[in-house]
C-alpha positions in Angstrom: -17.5 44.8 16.9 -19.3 48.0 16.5 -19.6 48.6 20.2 -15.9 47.7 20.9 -14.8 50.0 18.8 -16.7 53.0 20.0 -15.5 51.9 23.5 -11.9 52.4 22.0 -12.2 55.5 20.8 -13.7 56.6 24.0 -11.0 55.5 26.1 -8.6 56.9 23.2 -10.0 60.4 23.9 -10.1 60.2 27.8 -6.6 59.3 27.6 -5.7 62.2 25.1 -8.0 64.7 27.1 -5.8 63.4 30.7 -2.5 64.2 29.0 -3.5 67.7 28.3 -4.5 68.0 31.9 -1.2 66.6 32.5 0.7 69.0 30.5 -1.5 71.7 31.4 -0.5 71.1 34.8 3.1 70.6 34.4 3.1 74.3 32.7 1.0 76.2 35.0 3.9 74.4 38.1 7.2 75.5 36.3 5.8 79.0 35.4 5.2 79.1 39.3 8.6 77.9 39.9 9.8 80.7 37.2 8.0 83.4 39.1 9.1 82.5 42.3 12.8 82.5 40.9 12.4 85.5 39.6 10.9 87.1 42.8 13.8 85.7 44.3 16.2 87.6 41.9 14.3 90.9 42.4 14.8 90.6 45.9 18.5 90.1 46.1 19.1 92.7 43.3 16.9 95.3 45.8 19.3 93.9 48.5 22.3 94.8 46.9 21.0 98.0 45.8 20.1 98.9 49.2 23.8 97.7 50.8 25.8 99.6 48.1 25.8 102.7 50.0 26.6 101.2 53.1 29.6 99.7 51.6 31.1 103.0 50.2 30.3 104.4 53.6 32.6 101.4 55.2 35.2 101.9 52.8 36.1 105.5 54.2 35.7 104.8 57.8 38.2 101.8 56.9 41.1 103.3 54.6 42.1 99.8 54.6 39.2 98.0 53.3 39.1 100.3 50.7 42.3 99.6 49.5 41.4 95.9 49.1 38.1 96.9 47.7 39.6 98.5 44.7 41.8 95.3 43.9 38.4 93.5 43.3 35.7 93.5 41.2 31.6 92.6 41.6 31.1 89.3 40.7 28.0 87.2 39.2 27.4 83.7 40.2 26.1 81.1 38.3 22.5 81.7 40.4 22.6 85.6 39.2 23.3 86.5 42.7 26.0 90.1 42.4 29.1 89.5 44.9 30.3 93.0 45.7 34.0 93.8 47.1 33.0 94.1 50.6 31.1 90.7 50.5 34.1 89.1 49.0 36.0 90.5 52.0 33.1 88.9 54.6 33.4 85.7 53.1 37.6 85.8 53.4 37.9 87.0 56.8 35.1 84.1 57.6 37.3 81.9 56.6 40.2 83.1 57.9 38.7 83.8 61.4 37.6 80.1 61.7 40.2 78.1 59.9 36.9 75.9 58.8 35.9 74.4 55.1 34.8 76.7 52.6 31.7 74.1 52.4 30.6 75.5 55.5 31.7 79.1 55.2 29.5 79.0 52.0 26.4 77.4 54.4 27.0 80.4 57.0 27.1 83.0 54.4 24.3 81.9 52.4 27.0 81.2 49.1 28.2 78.4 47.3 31.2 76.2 47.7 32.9 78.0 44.7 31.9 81.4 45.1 33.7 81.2 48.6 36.6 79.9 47.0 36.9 82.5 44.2 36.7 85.0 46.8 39.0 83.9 48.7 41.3 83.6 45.5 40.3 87.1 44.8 41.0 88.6 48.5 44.1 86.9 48.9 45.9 88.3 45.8 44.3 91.8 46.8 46.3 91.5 50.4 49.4 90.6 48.6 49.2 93.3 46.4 48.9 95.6 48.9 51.3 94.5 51.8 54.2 95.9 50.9 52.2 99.4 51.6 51.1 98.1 55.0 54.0 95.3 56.2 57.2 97.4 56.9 59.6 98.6 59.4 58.9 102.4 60.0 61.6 105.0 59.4 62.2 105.2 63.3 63.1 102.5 65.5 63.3 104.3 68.5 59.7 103.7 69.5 60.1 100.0 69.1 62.8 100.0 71.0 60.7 101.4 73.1 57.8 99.4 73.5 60.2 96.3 73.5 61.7 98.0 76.7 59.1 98.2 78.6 57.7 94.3 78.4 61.5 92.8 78.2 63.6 95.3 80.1 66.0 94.5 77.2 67.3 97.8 75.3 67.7 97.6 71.8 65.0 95.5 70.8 63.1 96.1 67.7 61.1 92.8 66.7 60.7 89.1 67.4 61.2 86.6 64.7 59.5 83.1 63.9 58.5 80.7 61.0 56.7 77.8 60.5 53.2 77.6 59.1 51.2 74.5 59.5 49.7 72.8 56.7 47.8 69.3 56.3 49.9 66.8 54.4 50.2 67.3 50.7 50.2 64.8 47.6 53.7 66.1 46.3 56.8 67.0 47.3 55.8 65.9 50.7 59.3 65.7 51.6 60.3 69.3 51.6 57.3 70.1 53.5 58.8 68.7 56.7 60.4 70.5 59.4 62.6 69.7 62.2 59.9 69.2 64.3 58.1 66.8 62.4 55.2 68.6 61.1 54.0 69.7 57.7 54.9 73.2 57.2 55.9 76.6 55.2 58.7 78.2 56.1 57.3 81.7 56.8 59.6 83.8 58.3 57.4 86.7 60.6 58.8 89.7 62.4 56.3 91.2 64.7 56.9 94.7 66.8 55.6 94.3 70.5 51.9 94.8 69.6 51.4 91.7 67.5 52.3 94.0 64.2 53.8 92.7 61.5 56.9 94.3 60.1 58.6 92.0 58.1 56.8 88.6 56.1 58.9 86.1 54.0 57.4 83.1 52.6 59.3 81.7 49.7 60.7 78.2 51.3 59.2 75.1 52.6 59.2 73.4 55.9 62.5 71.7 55.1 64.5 74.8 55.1 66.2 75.3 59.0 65.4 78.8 60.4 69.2 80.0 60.2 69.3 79.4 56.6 66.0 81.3 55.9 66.8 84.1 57.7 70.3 84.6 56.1 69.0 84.3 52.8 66.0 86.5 53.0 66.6 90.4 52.5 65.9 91.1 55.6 69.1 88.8 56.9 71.3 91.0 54.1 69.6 94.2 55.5 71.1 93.6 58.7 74.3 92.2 57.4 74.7 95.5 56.1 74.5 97.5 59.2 70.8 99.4 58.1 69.6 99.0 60.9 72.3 100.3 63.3 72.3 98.5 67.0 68.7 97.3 66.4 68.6 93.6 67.1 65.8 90.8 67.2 64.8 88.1 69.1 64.3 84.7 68.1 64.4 81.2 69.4 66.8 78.0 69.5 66.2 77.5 66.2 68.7 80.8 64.7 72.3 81.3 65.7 73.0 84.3 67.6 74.5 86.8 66.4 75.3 90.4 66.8 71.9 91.6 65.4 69.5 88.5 66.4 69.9 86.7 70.1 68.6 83.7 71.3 67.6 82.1 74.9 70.2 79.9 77.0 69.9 76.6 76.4 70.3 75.6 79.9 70.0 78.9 81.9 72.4 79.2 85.2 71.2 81.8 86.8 67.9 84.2 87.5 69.0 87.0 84.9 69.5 84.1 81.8 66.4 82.3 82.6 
């Protein structure tokens, strides 16, 4: 009995003396893992330290990335990382540029999932903000006439007009989200000078709404209604009536000069 209890307490305090080797071993691993976090951290925050005078520098050679810059503020993630203006603007135009997931915008970029889509929230509002300083018709027409002239051989021209925007298939109101042609869509009426520029952006109705009707109730339509734009016109396609100030192809051309 005597010996069976000695052997007890033996195993007893080999089993005590392997949990604090245990536990000893478990804290000497997660203050590794602690110090290579925070080696991490002190790296990014040199990082960032080091790009902030590059982004002020970008910011003047671009006047209009500064103007979205100053819409925005630095933001911290969850994982302590600092998201400066000008890397909420990468990660936008990323995902604008390839029309991918934010998943794999995030992968690219080195960010999560839901930092990419705060920043995209964030840069989105900032470019709405600031369009009506940017998105206009200038104070002359004469040299979009111009530049209309010389592709189109058409005098008089001062922009060319389409909407539509297509979307993937939503979960409500999927009925007023369909167009004449079938497809999901935002009505988003665009004018464009003959560089690609936009001068005039309207996107308050869905796909439902026929061209014609957008057009005449946007305040664009009214502007011309009223004559503010003298004998400017536009140029649009089958889907607008023509009218004095907006003209559209033949249906079924007759001759060289229609077609």
């Amino acid at each position: 009995m005597r010996r069976t209890s000695v052997h007890k307490a033996q195993l007893a305090l080999n089993f005590t003396t392997v949990q604090m080797k245990v536990l000893k071993c478990n804290q000497q691993m997660k203050h590794v893992v602690l110090q290579a976090h925070l080696r991490q951290h002190h790296i990014l925050s040199l990082q960032n330290q080091q790009k902030a005078p590059m982004y002020q520098e970008r910011g003047k050679e671009n006047p209009g990335l500064g103007c979205i810059s100053m819409k925005l503020a630095m933001r911290i993630t969850k994982a302590k990382r600092r998201i400066t203006p000008f890397d909420h603007v990468l990660i936008d135009f990323q995902f604008y540029g390839t029309e991918t997931f934010q998943t794999v915008v995030g992968n690219v970029l080195k960010y999560s999932q839901a930092t990419v889509c705060c920043s995209i929230h964030d840069v989105s509002r900032a470019l709405c903000m600031i369009a009506h300083d940017h998105i206009h018709f200038p104070p002359n027409l004469l040299q979009l006439k111009r530049e209309f002239s010389e592709i189109a051989r058409i005098p008089g021209i001062i922009g060319c007009i389409d909407t539509h925007i297509r979307i993937q298939r939503p979960h409500q109101h999927e009925y007023a989200l369909v167009n004449r042609k079938g497809y999901h869509s935002i009505n988003v009426q665009g004018v464009c000078d003959a560089n690609g520029h936009l001068l005039s952006v309207n996107a308050t109705k869905p796909g439902s709404v026929h061209d014609s009707t957008m057009f005449k109730m946007s305040g664009l339509g009214l502007q011309y209604v009223l004559g503010e734009f003298g004998e400017g016109f536009l140029l649009g396609d089958s889907g607008y009536g023509c009218t004095p100030y907006l003209i559209t192809p033949f249906n079924i051309p007759s001759n060289d000069e229609e077609v």
